[in-house]
C-alpha positions as CSV (number, residue, x, y, z in Angstrom):
1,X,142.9,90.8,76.7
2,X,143.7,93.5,78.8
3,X,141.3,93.6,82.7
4,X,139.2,97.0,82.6
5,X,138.0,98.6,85.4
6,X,135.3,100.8,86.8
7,X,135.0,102.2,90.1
8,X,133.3,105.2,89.5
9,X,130.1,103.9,90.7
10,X,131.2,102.6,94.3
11,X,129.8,105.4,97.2
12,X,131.7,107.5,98.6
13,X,135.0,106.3,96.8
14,X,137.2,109.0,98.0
15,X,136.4,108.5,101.5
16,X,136.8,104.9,101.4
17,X,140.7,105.0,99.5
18,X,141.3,106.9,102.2
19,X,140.1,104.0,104.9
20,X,143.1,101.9,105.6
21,X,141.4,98.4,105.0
22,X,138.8,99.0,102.2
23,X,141.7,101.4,100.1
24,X,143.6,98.7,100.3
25,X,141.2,96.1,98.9
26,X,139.9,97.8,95.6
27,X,143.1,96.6,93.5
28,X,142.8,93.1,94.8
29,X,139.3,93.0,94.6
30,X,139.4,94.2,90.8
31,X,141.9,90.9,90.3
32,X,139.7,88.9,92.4
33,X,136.9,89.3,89.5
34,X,138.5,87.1,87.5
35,X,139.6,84.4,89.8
36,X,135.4,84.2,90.9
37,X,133.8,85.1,87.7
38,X,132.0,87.7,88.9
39,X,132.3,90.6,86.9
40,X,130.3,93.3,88.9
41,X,129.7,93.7,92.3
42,X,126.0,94.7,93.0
43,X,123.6,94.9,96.1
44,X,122.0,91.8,94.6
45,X,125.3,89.8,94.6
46,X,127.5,91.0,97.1
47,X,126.7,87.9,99.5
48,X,127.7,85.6,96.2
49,X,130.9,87.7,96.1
50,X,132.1,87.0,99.7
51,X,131.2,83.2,99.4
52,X,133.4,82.8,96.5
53,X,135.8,84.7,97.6
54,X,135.9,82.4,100.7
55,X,135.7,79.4,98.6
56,X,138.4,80.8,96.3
57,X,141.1,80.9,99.5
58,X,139.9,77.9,101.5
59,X,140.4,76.0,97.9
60,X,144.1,77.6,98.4
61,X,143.8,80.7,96.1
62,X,145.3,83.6,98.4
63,X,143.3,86.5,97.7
64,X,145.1,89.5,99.3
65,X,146.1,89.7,102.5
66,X,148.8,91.4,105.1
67,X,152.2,91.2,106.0
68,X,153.0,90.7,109.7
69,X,154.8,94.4,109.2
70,X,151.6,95.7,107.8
71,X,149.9,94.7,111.0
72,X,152.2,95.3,113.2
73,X,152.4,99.2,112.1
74,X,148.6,99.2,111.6
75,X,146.8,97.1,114.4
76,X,143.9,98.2,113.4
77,X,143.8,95.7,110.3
78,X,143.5,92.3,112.6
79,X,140.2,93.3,113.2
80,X,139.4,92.9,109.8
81,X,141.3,89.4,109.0
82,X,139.5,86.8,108.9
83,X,141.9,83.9,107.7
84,X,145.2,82.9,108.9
85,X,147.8,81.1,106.7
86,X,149.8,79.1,108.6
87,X,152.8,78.4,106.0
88,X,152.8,82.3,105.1
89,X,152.1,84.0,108.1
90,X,149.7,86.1,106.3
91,X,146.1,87.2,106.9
92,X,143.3,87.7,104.5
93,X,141.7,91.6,104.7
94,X,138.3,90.5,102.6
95,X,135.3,90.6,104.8
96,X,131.6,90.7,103.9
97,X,132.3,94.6,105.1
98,X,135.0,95.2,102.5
99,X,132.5,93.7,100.1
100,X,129.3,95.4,100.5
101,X,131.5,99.3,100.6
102,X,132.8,98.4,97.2
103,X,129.2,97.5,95.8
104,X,129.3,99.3,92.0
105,X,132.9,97.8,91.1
106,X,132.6,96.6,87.6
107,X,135.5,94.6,85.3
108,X,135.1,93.1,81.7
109,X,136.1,89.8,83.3
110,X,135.0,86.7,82.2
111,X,131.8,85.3,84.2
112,X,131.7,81.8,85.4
113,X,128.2,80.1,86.4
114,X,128.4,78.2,90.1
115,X,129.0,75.1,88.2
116,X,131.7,76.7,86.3
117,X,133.0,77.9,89.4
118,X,132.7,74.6,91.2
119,X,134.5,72.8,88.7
120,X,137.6,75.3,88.8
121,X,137.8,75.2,92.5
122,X,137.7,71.4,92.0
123,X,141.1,71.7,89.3
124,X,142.6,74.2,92.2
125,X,142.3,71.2,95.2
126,X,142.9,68.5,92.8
127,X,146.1,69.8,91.5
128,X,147.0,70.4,95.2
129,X,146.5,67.3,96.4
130,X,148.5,66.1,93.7
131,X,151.6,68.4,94.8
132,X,150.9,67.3,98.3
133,X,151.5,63.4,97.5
134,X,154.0,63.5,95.7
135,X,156.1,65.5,97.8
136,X,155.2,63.1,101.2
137,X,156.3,60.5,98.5
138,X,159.7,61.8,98.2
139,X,159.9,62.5,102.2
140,X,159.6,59.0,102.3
141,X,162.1,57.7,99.5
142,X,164.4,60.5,101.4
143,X,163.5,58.9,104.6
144,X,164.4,55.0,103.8
């Protein structure tokens, strides 16, 4: 199934494609829908939308961010990150800011309930963890 999306209803559109940190958050935020299950982003669930985006990247989902040549020729951006990645340099742009100015985005992605949510951010560190022991396992069969 194909990810369809509306912007249409989002204020002001054109002049925020044309801000440097919320233009380039609508296509990341459209793919974002599906990793949080939240389909639509409303007045009544923009605060739900930040938390699981926040939840989604501490969990170790990267959900956009900038390259250390993006913010070098744009300064300006820094003072929208908000996370810091230390193995890829990177930083996230998605603030409750970037949120609320794209209030009226809609996909036909699938919706998940908190619980549903919950659980798949539960698979995400799991399966992490996992990946994290065994490779300190083999840097210790290397080691003796």
């Amino acid at each position: 199934m194909s990810l369809n999306w509306d912007i249409s209803a989002v204020r002001n559109l054109e002049k925020k494609k044309k801000d440097l940190v919320i233009g380039n958050a609508i296509d990341p935020m459209i793919w974002l829908t599906m990793a949080i299950g939240i389909n639509e982003i409303t007045n009544a669930n923009r605060r739900e939308v930040y938390l699981r985006i926040k939840l989604y990247e501490a969990a170790g989902g990267m959900s956009y961010s900038y390259s250390e040549d993006q913010l070098t020729k744009y300064p300006e951006l820094k003072k929208h990150a908000k996370n810091t990645w230390a193995e890829s340099g990177q930083i996230s742009s998605f603030s409750q800011e970037v949120v609320d100015a794209l209030v009226g985005l809609r996909t036909n992605a699938s919706t998940k309930t908190r619980a549903e949510f919950a659980k798949m951010l539960w698979r995400i560190v799991d399966d992490k963890t996992k990946e994290d022991a065994k490779a300190n396992s083999e840097k210790e069969l290397a080691v003796a």
